[in-house]
ChimeraX commands (.cxc) that place a marker at each C-alpha (Angstrom):
marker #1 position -60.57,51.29,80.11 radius 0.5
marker #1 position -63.36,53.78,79.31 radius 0.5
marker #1 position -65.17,53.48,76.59 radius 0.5
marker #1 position -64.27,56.33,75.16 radius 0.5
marker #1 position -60.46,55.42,74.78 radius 0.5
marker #1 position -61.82,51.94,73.42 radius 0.5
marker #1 position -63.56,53.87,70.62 radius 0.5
marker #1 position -60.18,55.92,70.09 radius 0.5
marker #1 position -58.23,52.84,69.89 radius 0.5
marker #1 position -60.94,51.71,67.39 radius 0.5
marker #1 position -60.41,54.82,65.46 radius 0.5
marker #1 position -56.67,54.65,65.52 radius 0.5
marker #1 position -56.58,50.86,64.16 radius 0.5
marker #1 position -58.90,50.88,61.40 radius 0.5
marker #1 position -56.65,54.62,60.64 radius 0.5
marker #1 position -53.85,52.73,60.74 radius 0.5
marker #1 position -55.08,50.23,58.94 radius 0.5
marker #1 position -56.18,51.97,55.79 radius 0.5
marker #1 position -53.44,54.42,55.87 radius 0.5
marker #1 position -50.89,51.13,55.45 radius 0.5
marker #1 position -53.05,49.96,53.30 radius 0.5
marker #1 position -52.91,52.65,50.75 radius 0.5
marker #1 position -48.95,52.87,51.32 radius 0.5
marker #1 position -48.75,49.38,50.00 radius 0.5
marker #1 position -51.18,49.85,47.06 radius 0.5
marker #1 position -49.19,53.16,45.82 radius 0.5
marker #1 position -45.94,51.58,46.07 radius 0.5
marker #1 position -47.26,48.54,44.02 radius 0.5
marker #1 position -48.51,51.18,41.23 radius 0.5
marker #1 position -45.17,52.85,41.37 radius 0.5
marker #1 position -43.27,49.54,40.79 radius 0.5
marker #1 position -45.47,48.58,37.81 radius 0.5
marker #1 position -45.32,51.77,36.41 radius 0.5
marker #1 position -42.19,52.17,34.58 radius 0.5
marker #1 position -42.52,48.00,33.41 radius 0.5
marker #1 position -45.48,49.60,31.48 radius 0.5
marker #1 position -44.04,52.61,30.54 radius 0.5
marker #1 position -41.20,50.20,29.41 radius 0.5
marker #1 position -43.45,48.35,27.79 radius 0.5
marker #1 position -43.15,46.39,24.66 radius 0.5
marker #1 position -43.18,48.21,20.99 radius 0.5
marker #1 position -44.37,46.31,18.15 radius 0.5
marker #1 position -42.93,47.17,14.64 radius 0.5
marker #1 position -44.99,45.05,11.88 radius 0.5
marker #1 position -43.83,45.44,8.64 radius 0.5
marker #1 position -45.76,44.03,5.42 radius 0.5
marker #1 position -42.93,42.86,2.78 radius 0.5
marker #1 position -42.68,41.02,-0.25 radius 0.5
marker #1 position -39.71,38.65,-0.68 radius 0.5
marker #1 position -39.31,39.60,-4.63 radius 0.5
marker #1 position -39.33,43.41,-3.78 radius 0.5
marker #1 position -35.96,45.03,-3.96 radius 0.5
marker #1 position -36.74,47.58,-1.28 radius 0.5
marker #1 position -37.47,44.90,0.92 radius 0.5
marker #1 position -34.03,43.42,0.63 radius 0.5
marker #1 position -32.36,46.29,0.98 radius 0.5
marker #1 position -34.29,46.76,4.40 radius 0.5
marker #1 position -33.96,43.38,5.76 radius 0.5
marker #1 position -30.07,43.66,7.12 radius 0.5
marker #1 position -31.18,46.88,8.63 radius 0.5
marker #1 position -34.57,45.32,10.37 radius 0.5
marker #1 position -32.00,42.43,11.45 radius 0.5
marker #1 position -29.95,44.13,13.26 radius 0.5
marker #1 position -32.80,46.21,15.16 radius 0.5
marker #1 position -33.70,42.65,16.20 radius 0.5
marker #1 position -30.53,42.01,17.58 radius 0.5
marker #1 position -30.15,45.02,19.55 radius 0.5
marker #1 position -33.64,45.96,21.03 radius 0.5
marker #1 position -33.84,41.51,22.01 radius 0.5
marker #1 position -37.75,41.46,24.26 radius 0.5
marker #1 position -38.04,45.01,24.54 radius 0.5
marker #1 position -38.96,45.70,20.88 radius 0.5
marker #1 position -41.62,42.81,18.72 radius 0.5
marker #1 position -40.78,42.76,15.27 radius 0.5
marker #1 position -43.46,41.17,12.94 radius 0.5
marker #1 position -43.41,40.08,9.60 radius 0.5
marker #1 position -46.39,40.00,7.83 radius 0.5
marker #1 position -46.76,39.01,4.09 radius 0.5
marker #1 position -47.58,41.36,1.36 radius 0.5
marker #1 position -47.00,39.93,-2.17 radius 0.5
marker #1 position -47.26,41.84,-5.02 radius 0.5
marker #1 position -49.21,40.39,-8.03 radius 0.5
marker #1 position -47.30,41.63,-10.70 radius 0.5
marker #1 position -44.02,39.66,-8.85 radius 0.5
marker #1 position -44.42,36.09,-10.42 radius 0.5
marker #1 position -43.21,34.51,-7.61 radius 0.5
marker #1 position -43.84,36.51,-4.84 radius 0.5
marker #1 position -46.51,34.51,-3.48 radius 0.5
marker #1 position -45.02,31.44,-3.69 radius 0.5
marker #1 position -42.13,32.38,-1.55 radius 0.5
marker #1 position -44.11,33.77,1.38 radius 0.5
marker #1 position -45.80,30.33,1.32 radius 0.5
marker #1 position -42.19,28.61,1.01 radius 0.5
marker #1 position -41.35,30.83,4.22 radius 0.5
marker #1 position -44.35,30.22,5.94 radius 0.5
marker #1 position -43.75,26.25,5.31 radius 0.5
marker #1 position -40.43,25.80,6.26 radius 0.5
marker #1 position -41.92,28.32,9.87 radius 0.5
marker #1 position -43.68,24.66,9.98 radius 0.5
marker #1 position -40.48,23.59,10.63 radius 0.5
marker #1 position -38.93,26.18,13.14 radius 0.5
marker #1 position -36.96,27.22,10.18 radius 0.5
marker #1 position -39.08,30.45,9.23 radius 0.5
marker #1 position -36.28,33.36,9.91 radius 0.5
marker #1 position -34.08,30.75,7.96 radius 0.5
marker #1 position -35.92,30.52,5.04 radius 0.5
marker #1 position -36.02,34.77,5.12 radius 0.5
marker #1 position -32.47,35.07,4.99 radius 0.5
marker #1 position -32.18,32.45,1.79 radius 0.5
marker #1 position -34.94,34.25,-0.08 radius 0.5
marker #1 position -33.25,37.49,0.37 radius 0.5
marker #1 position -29.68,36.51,0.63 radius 0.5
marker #1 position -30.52,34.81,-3.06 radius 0.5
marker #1 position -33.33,37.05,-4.23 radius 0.5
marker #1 position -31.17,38.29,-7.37 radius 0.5
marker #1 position -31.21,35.11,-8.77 radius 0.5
marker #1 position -34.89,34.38,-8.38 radius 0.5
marker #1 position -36.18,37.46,-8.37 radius 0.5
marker #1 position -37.77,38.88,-11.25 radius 0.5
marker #1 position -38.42,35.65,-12.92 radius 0.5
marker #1 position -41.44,35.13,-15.22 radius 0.5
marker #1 position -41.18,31.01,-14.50 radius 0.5
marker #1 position -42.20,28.95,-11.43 radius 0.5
marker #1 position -39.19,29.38,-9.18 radius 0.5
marker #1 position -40.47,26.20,-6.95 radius 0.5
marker #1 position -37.28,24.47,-7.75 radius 0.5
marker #1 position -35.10,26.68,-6.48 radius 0.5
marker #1 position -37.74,27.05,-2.92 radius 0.5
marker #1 position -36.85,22.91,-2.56 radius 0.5
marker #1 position -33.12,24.06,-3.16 radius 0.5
marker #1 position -33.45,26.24,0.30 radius 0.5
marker #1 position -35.38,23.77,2.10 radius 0.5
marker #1 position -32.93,21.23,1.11 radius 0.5
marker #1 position -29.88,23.66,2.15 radius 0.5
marker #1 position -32.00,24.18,5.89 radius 0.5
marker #1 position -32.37,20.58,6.14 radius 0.5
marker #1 position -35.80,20.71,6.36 radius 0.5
marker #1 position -37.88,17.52,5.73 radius 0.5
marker #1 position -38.21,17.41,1.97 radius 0.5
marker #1 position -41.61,15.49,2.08 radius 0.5
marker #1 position -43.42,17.90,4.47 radius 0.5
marker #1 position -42.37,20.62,2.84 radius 0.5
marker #1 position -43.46,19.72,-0.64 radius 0.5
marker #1 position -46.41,19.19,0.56 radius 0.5
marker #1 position -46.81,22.34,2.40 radius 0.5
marker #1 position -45.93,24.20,-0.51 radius 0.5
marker #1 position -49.43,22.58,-1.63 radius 0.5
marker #1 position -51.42,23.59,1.16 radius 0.5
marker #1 position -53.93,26.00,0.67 radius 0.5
marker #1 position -54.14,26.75,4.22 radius 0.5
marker #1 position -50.70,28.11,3.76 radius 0.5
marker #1 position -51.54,29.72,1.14 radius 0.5
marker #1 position -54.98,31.67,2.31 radius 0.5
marker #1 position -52.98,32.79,5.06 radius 0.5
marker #1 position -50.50,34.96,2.84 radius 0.5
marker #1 position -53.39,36.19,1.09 radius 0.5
marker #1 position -55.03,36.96,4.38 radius 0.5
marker #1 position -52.17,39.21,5.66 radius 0.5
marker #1 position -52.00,41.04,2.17 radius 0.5
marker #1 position -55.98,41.83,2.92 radius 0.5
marker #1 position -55.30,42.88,6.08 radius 0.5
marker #1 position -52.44,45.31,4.76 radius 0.5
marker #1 position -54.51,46.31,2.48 radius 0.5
marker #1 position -57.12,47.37,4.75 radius 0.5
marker #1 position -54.40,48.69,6.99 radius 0.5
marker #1 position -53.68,51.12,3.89 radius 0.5
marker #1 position -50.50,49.22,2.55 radius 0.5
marker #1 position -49.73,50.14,-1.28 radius 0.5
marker #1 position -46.16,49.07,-1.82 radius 0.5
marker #1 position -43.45,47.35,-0.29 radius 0.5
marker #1 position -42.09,47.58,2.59 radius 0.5
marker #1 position -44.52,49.10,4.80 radius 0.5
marker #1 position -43.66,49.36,8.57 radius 0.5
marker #1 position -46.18,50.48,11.22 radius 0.5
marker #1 position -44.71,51.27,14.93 radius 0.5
marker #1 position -46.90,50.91,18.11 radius 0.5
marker #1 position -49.92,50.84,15.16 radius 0.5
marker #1 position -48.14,54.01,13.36 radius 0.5
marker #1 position -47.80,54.22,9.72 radius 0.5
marker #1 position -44.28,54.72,9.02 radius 0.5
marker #1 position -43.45,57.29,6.32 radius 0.5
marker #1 position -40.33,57.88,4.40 radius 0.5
marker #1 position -37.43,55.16,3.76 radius 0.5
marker #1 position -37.11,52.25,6.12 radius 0.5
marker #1 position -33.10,53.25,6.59 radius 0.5
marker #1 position -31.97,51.52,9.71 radius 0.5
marker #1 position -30.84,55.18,11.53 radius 0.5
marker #1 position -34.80,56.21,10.53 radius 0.5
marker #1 position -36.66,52.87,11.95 radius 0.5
marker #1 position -34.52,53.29,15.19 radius 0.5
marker #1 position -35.26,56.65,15.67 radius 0.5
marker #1 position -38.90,55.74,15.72 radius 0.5
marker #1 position -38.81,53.06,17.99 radius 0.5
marker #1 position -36.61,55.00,20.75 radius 0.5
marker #1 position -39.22,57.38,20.45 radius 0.5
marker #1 position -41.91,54.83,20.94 radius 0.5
marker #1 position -39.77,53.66,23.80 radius 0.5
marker #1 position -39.00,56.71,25.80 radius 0.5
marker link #1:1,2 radius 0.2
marker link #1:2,3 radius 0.2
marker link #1:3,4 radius 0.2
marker link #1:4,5 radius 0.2
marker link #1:5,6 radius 0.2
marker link #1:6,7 radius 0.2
marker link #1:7,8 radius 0.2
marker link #1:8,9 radius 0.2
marker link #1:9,10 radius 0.2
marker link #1:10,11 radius 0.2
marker link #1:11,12 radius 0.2
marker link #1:12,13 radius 0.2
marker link #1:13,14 radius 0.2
marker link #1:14,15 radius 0.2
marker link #1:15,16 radius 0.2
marker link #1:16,17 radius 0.2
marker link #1:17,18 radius 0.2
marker link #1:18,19 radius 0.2
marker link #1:19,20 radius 0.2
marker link #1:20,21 radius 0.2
marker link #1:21,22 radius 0.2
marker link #1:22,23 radius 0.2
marker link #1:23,24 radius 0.2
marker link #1:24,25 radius 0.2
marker link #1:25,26 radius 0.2
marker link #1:26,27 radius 0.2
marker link #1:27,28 radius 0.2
marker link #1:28,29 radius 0.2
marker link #1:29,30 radius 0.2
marker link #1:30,31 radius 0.2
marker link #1:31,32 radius 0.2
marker link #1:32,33 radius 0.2
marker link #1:33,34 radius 0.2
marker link #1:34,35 radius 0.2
marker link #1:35,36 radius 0.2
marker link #1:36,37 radius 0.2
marker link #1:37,38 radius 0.2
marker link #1:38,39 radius 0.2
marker link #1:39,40 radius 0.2
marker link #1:40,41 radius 0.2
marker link #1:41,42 radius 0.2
marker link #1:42,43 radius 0.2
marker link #1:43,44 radius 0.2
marker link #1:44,45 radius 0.2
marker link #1:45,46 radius 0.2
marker link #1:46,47 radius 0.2
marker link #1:47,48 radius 0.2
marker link #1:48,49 radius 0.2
marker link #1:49,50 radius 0.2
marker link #1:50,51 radius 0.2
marker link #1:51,52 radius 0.2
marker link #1:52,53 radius 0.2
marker link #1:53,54 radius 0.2
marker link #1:54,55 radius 0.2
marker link #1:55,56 radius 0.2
marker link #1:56,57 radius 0.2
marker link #1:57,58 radius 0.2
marker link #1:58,59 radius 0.2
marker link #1:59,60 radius 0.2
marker link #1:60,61 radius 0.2
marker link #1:61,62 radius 0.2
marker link #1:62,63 radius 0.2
marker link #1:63,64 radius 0.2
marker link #1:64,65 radius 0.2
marker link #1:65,66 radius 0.2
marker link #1:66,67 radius 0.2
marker link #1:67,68 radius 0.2
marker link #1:68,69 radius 0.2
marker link #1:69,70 radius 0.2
marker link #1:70,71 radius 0.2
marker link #1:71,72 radius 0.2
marker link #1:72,73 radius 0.2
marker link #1:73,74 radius 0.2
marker link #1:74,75 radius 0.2
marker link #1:75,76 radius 0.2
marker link #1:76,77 radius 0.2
marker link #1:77,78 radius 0.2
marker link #1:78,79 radius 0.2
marker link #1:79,80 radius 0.2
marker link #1:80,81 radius 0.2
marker link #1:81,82 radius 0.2
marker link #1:82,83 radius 0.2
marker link #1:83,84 radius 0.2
marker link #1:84,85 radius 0.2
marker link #1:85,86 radius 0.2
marker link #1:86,87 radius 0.2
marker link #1:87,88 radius 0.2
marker link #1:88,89 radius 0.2
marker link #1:89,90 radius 0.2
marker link #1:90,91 radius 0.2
marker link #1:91,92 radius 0.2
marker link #1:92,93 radius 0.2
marker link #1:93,94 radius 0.2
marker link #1:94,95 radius 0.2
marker link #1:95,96 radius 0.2
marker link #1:96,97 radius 0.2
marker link #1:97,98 radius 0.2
marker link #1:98,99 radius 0.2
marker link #1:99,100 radius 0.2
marker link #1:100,101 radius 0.2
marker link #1:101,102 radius 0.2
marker link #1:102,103 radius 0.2
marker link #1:103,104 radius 0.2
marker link #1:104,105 radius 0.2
marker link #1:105,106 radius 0.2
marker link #1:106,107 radius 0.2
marker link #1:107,108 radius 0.2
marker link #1:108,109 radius 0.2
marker link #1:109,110 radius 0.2
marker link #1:110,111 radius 0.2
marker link #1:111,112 radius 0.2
marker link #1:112,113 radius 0.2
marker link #1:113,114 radius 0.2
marker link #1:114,115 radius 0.2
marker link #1:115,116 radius 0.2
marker link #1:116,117 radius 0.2
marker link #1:117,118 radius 0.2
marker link #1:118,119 radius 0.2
marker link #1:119,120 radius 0.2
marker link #1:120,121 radius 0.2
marker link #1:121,122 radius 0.2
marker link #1:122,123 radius 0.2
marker link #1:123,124 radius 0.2
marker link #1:124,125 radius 0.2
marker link #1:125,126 radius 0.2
marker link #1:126,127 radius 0.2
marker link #1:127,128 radius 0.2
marker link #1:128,129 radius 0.2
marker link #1:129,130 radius 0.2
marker link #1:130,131 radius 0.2
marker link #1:131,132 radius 0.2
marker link #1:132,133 radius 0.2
marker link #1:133,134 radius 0.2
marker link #1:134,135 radius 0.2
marker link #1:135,136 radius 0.2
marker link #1:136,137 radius 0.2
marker link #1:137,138 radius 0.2
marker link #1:138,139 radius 0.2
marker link #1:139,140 radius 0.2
marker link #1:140,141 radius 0.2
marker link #1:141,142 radius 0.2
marker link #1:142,143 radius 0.2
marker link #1:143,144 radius 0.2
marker link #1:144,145 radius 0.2
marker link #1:145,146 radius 0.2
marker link #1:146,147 radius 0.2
marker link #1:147,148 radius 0.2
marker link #1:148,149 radius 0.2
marker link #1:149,150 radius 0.2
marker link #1:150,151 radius 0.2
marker link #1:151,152 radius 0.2
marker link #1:152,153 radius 0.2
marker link #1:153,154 radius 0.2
marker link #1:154,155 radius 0.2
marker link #1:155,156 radius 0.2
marker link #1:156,157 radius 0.2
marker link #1:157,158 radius 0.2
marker link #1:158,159 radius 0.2
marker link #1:159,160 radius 0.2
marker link #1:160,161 radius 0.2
marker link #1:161,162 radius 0.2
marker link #1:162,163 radius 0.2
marker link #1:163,164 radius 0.2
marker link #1:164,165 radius 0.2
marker link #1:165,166 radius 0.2
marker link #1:166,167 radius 0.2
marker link #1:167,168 radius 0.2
marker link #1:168,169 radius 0.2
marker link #1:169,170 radius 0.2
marker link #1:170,171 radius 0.2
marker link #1:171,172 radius 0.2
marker link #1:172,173 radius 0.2
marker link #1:173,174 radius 0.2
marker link #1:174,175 radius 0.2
marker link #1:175,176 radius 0.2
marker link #1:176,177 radius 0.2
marker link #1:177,178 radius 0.2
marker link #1:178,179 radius 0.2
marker link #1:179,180 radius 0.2
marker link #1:180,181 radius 0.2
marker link #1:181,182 radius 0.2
marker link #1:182,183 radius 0.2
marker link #1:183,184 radius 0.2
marker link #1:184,185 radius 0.2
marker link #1:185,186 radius 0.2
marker link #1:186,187 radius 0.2
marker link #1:187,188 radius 0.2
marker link #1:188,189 radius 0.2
marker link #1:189,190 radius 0.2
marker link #1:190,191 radius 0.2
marker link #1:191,192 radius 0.2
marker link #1:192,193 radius 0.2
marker link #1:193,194 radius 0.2
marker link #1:194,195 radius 0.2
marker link #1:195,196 radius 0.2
marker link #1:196,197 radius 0.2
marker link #1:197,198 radius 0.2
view
């Protein structure tokens, strides 16, 4: 074989070669794509668990849960209010029965209850153990959680970073890092998110 048709061979290989090469690479990027394009929306919203609004929202947030499962992250982030007695102490009463694996639990309670709690000028602890008792949590642990100030300086935190985030009132949702404006209504907050997700 002349060396001239060795070097052509040569030529044609290391062609070949890169040529199969870059097939493989751009149908690797073309698979991944739409898994990030698909990719996952976050929806934080900042409540307070003595704040009507909040209530009203929650069935509607609940069911957005349900029906976007992986694709969508919902998370809950606490922003008590100071002038709601109690406010406080019920994201800590959430956050300690979370201890638990009881957290979304503990939600539903506080809301499912809040008119009877809500809006109270007196400690409301009492009726807290009352939920933890109903979730079977363990009564001990969760007493003293309730305690804990490292429960409780990370409520505080999360109202400092909504704060910062520019959260005034209650409930505040952002999408994909989006302040959401106007009422939370279920139809609204999906709207947002298929947007987010197209």
């Amino acid at each position: 074989m002349s060396k001239n048709a060795r070097l052509s061979l040569v030529i044609v290989a290391v062609v070949a070669v890169v040529v199969a090469g870059f097939l493989l690479f751009s149908r690797n990027d073309t698979t991944a794509a739409p898994q990030s394009a698909d990719g996952k929306v976050t929806v934080v919203e900042y409540l307070d668990l003595e704040c009507p609004s909040c209530r009203a929202a929650f069935p509607g947030v609940e069911r957005l849960k349900t029906e976007y499962g992986e694709r969508v992250t919902f998370d809950v982030r606490h922003f008590p209010i100071p002038s709601h007695r109690n406010a406080e102490l019920a994201a800590v009463a959430v956050e300690a029965a979370g201890a638990q694996g009881k957290r979304d639990d503990m939600f539903r309670l506080m809301f499912d209850a809040q008119q009877e709690w809500g809006g109270q000028q007196t400690s409301q602890r009492a009726v807290f153990v009352g939920f933890a008792q109903q979730l079977g949590l363990d009564q001990a642990a969760f007493d003293k959680a309730l305690d804990d100030s490292a429960l409780r300086e990370r409520v505080l935190a999360q109202r400092d970073e909504g704060s910062k985030a520019g959260v005034s009132g209650t409930p505040t949702f952002f999408i994909n890092g989006t302040k959401f404006t106007g009422a939370p209504s279920y139809d609204k907050l999906k709207a947002a998110i298929e947007k987010e997700l197209s």
